[in-house]
C-alpha positions in Angstrom: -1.2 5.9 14.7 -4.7 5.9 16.1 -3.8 5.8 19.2 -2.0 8.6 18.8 -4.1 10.9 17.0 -7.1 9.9 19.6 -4.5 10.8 22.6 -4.0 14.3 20.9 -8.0 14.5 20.1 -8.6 13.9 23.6 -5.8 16.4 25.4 -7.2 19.6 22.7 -10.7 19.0 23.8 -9.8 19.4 27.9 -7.2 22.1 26.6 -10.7 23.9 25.2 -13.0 22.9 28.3 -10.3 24.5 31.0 -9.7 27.6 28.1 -13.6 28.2 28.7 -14.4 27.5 32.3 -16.5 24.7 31.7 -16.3 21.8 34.3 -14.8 18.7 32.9 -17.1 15.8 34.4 -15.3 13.3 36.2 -15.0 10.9 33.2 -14.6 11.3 29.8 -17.6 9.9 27.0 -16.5 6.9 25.6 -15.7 6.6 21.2 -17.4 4.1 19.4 -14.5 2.5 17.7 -15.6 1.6 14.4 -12.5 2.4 12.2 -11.3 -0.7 13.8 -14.4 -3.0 13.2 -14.7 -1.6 9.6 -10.3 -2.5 9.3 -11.1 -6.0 10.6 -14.1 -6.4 8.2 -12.0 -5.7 5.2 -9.1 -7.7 6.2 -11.3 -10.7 6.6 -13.1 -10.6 3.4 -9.6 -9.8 1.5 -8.7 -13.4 3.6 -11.8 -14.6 2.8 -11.1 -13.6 -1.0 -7.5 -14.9 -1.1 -8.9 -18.5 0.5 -11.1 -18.7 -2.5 -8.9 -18.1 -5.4 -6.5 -20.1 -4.0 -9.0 -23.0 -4.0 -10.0 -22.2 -7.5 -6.1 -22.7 -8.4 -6.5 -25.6 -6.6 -9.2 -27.3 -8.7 -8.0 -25.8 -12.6 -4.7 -27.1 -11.2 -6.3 -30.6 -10.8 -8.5 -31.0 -13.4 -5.9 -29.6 -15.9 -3.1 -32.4 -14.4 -6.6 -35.0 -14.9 -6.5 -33.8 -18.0 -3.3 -34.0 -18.9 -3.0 -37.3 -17.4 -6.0 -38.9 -19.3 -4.4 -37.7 -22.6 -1.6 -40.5 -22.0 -5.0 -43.2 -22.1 -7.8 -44.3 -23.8 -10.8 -46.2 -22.6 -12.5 -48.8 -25.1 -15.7 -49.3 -24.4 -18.1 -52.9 -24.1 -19.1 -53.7 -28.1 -16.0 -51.2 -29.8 -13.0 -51.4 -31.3 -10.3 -49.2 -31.1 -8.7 -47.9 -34.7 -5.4 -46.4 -33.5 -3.8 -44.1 -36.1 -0.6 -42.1 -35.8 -0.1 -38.9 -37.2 -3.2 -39.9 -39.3 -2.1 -43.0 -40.5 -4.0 -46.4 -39.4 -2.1 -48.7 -37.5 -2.3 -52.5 -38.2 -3.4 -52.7 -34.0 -6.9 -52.6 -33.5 -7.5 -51.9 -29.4 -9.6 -54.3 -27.9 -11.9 -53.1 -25.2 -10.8 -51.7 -22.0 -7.7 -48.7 -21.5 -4.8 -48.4 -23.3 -2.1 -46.1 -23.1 -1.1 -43.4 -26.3 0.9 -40.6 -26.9 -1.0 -37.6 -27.0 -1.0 -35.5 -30.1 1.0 -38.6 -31.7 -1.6 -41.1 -31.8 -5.5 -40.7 -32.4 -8.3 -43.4 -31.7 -11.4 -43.7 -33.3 -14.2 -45.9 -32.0 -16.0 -48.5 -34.0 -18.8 -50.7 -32.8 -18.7 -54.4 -33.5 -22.7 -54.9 -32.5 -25.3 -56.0 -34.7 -26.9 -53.4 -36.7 -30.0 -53.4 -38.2 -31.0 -52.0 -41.8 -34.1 -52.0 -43.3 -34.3 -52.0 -47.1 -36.5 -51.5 -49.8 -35.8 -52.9 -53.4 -37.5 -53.3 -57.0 -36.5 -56.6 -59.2 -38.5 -59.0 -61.8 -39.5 -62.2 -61.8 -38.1 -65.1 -64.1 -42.0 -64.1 -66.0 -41.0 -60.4 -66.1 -43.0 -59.7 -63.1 -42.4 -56.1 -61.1 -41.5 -57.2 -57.3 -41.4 -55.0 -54.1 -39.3 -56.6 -51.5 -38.7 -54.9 -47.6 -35.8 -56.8 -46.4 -34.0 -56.5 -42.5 -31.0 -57.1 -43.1 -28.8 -57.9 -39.4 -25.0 -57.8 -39.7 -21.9 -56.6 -38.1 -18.1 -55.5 -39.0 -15.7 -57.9 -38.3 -13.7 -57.2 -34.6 -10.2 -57.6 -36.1 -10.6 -56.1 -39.5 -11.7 -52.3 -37.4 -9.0 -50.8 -38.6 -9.2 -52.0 -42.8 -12.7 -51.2 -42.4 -12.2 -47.6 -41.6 -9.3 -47.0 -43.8 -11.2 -48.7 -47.0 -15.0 -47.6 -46.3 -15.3 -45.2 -43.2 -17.8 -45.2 -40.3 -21.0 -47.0 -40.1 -22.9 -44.6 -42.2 -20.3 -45.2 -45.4 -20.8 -48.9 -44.9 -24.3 -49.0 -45.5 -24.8 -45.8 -48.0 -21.5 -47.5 -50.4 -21.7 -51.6 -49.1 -24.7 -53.0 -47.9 -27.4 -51.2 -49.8 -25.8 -51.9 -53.1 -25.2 -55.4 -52.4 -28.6 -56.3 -50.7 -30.3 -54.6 -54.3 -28.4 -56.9 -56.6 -28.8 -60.4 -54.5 -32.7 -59.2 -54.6 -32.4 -58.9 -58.4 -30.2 -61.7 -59.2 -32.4 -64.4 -56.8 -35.8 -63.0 -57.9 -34.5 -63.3 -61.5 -34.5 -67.0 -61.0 -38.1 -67.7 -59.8 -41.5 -66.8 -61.3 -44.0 -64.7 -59.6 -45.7 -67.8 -58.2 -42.8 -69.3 -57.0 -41.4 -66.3 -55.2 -44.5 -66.7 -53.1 -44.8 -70.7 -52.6 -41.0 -71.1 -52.5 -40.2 -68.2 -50.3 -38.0 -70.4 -47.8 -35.9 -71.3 -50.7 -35.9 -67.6 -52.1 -34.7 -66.7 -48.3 -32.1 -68.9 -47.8 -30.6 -68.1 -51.6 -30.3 -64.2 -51.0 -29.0 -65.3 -47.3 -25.7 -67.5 -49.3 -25.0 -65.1 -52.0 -25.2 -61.4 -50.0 -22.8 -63.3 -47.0 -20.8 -64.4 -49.7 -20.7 -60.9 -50.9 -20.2 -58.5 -48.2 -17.5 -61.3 -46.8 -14.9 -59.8 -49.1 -15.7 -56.2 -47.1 -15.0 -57.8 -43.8 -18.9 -57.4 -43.0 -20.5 -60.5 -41.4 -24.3 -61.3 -42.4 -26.0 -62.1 -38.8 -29.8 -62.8 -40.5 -31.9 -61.3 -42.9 -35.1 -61.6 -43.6 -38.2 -60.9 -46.7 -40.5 -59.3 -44.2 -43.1 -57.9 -46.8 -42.8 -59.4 -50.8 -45.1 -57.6 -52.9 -46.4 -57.1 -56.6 -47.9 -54.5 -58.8 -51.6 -54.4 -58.9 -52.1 -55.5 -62.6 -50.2 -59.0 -60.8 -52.4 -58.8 -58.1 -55.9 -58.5 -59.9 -54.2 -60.9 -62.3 -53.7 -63.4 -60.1 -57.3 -62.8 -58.1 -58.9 -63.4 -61.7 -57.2 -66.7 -61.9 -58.2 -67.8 -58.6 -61.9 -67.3 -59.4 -61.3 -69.1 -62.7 -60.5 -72.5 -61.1 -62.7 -72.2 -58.1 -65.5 -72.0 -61.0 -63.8 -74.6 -63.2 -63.5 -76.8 -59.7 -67.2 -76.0 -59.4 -68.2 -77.4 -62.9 -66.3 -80.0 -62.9 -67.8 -80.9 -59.3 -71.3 -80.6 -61.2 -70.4 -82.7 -64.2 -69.2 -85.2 -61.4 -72.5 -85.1 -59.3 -74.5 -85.6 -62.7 -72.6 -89.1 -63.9 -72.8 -90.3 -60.7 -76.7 -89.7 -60.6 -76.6 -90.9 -64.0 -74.8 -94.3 -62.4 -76.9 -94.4 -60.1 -80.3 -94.2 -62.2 -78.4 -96.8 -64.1 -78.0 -99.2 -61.7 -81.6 -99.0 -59.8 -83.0 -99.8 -63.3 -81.0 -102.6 -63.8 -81.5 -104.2 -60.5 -85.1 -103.0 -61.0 -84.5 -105.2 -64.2 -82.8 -107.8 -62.6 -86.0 -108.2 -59.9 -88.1 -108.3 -62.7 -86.8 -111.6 -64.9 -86.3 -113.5 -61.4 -89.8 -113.2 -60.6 -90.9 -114.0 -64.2 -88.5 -117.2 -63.9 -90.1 -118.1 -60.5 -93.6 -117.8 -61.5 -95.6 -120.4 -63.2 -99.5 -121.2 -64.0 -99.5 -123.5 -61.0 -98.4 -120.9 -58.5 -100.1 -118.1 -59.9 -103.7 -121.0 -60.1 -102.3 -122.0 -56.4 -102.0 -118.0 -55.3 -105.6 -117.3 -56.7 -106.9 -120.3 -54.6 -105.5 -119.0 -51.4 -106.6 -116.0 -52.0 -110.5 -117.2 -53.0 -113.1 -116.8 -50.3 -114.8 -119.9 -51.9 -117.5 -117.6 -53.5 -118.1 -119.2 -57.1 -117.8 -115.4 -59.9 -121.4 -115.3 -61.5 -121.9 -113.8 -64.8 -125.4 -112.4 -64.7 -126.9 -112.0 -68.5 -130.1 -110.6 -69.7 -132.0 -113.8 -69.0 -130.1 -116.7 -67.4 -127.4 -116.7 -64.7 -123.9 -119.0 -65.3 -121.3 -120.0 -63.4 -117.5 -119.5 -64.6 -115.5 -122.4 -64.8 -112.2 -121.6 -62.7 -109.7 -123.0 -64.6 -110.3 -121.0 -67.5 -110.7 -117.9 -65.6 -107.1 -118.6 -64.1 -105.6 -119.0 -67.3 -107.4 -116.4 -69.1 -105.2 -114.2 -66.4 -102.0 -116.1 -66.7 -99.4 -113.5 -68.2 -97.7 -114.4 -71.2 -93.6 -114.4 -70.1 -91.3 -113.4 -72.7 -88.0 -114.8 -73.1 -84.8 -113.8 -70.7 -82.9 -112.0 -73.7 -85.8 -109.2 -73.8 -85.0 -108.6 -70.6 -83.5 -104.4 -70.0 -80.0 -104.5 -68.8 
């Protein structure tokens, strides 16, 4: 059709130029032809267009048969457990990890973790003396792998466990154990403490299907009335330890006074047994520079007989039973 509406163009416009004596040059000027680039341009982008939704229906086609497909499976993961219910009731098969096929709509799975969990708890009880104890426990334990599936139909997920299980349970060991010792025996016998809230809260959350991993007192605490209490007895004996380390000191020196005087005593009565007029004459002799002692009167000089100056000196000895003990 555009060719022939520019062949009828064409033969009106020489019609015209012969009509009005004009000279026709020898060749005609050339039309830009840009109807047909402008038709081409369209019918590319509507190919263009067409391409792209037809790619699009590609993909939602895939992804919807992916879909579809991966609704016939489920993937257990490392550390889970699979609780497959049908039509909302729990199954007695728990899934182990890895896939597993299910009927869609038919059959739900919920995933439970069989890791160790921590829980950190904080409980009051009294001592066997009626004493007020803080206790922070960490408390390690997991749900048993093959009992998934009671667990979740009798308590629920992981955050039922702990609010309506463990919490409860760890409180009451706490108060039953610390019920036992006295406030100075929770602190020296702590190891035994331990182990006995370790025995009785595995015991306990056993019949839950919960296994006890480790737990442990981290911080074990008492009121401050306890603690002033307690620092008041400490000073006590260190000063009763101090006194009686003085008393000590004192009956020793007193031993030891004791004992010097008696060998003082004892020194004493061996020289009075060893000496004798003889030795004491013979001592005096050794000791005399052979100068005769003069006793110069008023009028007349006289000369001392030695032998009764000697025993004029001689010591009277007393007998042994006066002697100090």
């Amino acid at each position: 059709m555009f060719t022939v509406d520019y062949a009828v163009h064409y033969s009106g416009l020489a019609s015209f130029l012969l009509n009005s004596n004009m000279q026709i040059p020898e060749q005609a000027p050339e039309i830009s032809p840009k109807p047909v680039q402008i038709n081409q341009q369209v019918k590319r982008q509507r190919d263009r267009k067409a391409a792209d939704f037809a790619m699009f229906q590609f993909v939602a086609g895939l992804m919807i048969l992916t879909a579809f497909v991966c609704s016939f499976f489920v993937v257990i993961n490392a550390g889970e457990r699979g609780v497959l219910m049908q039509f909302g009731q729990v199954q007695p098969q728990v899934l182990e990890e890895g896939i597993h096929p299910i009927i869609p709509i038919a059959q739900t799975v919920k995933k439970m973790s069989v890791r160790v969990q921590k829980q950190e708890i904080t409980a009051e009880a009294s001592s066997k003396d009626l004493q007020e104890v803080f206790t922070d426990v960490a408390l390690n334990w997991h749900i048993a792998p093959d009992h998934a599936n009671m667990i979740y139909q009798q308590i629920g997920e992981k955050l039922a466990i702990i609010d309506r299980i463990i919490d409860p349970a760890v409180e009451e060991v706490l108060k039953a154990v610390m019920a036992k010792y006295t406030a100075e025996e929770i602190i020296t016998k702590r190891g035994n403490v331990k182990d006995e809230v370790d025995t009785l809260l595995t015991n306990r959350l056993s019949g839950y299907n919960i296994a006890v991993d480790d737990i442990s007192l981290v911080h074990v605490h008492f009121s401050p009335k306890f603690r002033d209490a307690v620092e008041a007895k400490q000073i006590a004996e260190q000063e009763a330890k101090r006194a009686d380390f003085i008393a000590l000191k004192a009956i020793k020196e007193a031993e030891a006074k004791v004992n010097l005087a008696r060998g003082e005593g004892e020194s004493q009565r061996i020289l009075r047994e060893t000496l004798s007029p003889e030795l004491l004459q013979k001592q005096a002799i050794d000791k005399w520079n052979g100068n005769l002692p003069l006793v110069v009167g008023e009028s007349t000089s006289k000369v001392l007989d030695i032998n009764s100056l000697i025993e004029s000196h001689t010591p009277t000895f007393k007998s042994q039973n006066n002697l100090p003990k």
